[in-house]
N, C-alpha and C positions, 0 to 999 in steps of 0.2 A: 342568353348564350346562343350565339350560332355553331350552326351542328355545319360538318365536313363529310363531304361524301369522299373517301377514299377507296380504289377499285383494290381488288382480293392480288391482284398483279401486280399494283405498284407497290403494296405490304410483302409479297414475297421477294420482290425486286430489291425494295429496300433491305429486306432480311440477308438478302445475298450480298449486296454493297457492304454490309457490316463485316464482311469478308474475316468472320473471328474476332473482331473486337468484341470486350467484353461486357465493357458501358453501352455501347453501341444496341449490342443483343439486347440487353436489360431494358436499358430503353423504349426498345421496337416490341417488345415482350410484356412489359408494361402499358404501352398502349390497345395494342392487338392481339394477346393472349399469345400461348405459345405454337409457335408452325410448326405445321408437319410437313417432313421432307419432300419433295417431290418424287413419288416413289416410281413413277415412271422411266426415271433414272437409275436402272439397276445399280448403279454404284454407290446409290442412297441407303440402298438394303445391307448394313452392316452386319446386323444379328438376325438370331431366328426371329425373336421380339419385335424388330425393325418390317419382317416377312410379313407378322401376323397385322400387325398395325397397318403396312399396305393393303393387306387381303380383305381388312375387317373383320377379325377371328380373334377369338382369346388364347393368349398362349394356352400349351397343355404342361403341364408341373408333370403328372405323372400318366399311365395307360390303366386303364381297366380291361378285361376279359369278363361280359358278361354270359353268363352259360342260359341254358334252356331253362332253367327250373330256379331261377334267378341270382344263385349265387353270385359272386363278382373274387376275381382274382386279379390283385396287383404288377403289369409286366413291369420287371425290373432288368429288364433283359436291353444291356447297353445298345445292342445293336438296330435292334427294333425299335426304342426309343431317338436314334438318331437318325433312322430311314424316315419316321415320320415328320422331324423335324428338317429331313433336306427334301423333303416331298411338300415341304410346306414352302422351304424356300427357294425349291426351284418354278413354283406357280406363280410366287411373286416375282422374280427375276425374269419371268416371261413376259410377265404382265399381260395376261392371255388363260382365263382359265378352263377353256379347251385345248392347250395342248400341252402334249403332243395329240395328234388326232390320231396318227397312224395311218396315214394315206399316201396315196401311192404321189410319188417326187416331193413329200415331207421330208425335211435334211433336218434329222438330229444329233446335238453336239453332247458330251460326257466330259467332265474332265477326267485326264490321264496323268497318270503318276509314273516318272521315270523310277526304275529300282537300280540302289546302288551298292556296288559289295564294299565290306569294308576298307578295303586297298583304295576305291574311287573315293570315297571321304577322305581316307587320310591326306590323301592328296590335294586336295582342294581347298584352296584361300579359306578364310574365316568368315566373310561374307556371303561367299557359295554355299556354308555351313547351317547360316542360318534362317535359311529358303527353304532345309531340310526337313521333312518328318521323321521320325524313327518309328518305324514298325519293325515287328518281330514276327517268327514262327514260320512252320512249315507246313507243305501240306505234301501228301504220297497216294502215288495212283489214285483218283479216279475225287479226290477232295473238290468240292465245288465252296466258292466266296465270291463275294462282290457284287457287282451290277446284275441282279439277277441271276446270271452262272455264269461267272467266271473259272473254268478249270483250270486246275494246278496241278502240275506233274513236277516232282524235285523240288520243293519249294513253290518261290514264286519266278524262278529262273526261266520257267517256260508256264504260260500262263494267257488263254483267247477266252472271250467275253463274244458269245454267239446269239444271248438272247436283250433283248432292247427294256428297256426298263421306263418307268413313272419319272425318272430323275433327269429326263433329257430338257434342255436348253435348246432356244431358235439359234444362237448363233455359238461361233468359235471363240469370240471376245467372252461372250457371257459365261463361257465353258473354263473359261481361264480365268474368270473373278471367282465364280463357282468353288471351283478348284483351291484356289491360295486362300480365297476370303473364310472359305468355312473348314481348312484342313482338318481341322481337328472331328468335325463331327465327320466327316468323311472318312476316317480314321478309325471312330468307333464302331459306323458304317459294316467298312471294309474287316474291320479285325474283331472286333467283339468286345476287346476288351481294354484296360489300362494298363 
């Protein structure tokens, strides 16, 4: 039997020509086991699971809190558990796992969420509808949430983020996949809860 040298490039090539076929993938999957994304390609980074597989890390299921005298306490605490997982996936969508560095003429991106009152909904086509998140709740004099401290005064109707956070992105693109791609944990993030 003659053996075939094939490069690691033309197997990925190939993989991408297969452009969703499904015989195709089986195929190429059958002879060269199964690829992994290019994750250099933020836009490959789908899930948090898709983050950890870039990074080389095991997902986390759950948090522990190990104390001095070794006890161990389970966080079930929504919010905490989803900063750790956009802190997981903002290293991988950087592809950089020094930054942010915090240096001086570093440009870091966030995503931003517009707030809309129920009158701007009502108004708005069915497809503008389903771009939307729904959050709730309020917050009064002096409440802090969000990106590190975000304050709230009246709601979230007047509302500045003056301290910079672990969660920042290199660019504006990557801020706006960020943003749409993982709303929901951002969501858990941001509010705490369901």
């Amino acid at each position: 039997m003659k053996a075939i040298e094939i490069k690691q490039e033309n197997v990925t090539e190939a993989f991408k020509s297969a452009d969703g076929c499904e015989v195709a993938i089986n195929i190429l999957t059958n002879l060269f086991g199964k690829q992994k994304p290019d994750y250099t390609d933020f836009h490959n980074i789908k899930t948090y699971e898709d983050a950890c597989e870039a990074l080389g890390i095991k997902p986390v299921s759950r948090l522990l809190i190990e104390y001095g005298d070794g006890q161990k306490e389970e966080v079930i605490d929504i919010a905490h558990i989803a900063y750790v997982k956009l802190s997981t996936i903002a290293r991988a969508l950087n592809n950089d796992p020094e930054f942010p560095r915090f240096t001086e003429n570093e440009y870091r991106w966030f995503p931003w969420y517009y707030l809309y009152s129920q009158e701007e909904i009502d108004d708005m086509d069915e497809e503008k509808r389903k771009e939307l998140v729904f959050w709730g709740g309020d917050a009064f004099f002096g409440a802090v949430c969000g990106l590190a401290s975000a304050y709230s005064s009246y709601a979230w109707s007047y509302s500045f983020a003056d301290v910079g956070s672990r969660l920042a992105v290199k660019s504006e693109e990557i801020a706006k996949y960020f943003g749409n791609q993982f709303k929901e944990l951002w969501r858990d993030f941001l509010i705490g809860k369901r």
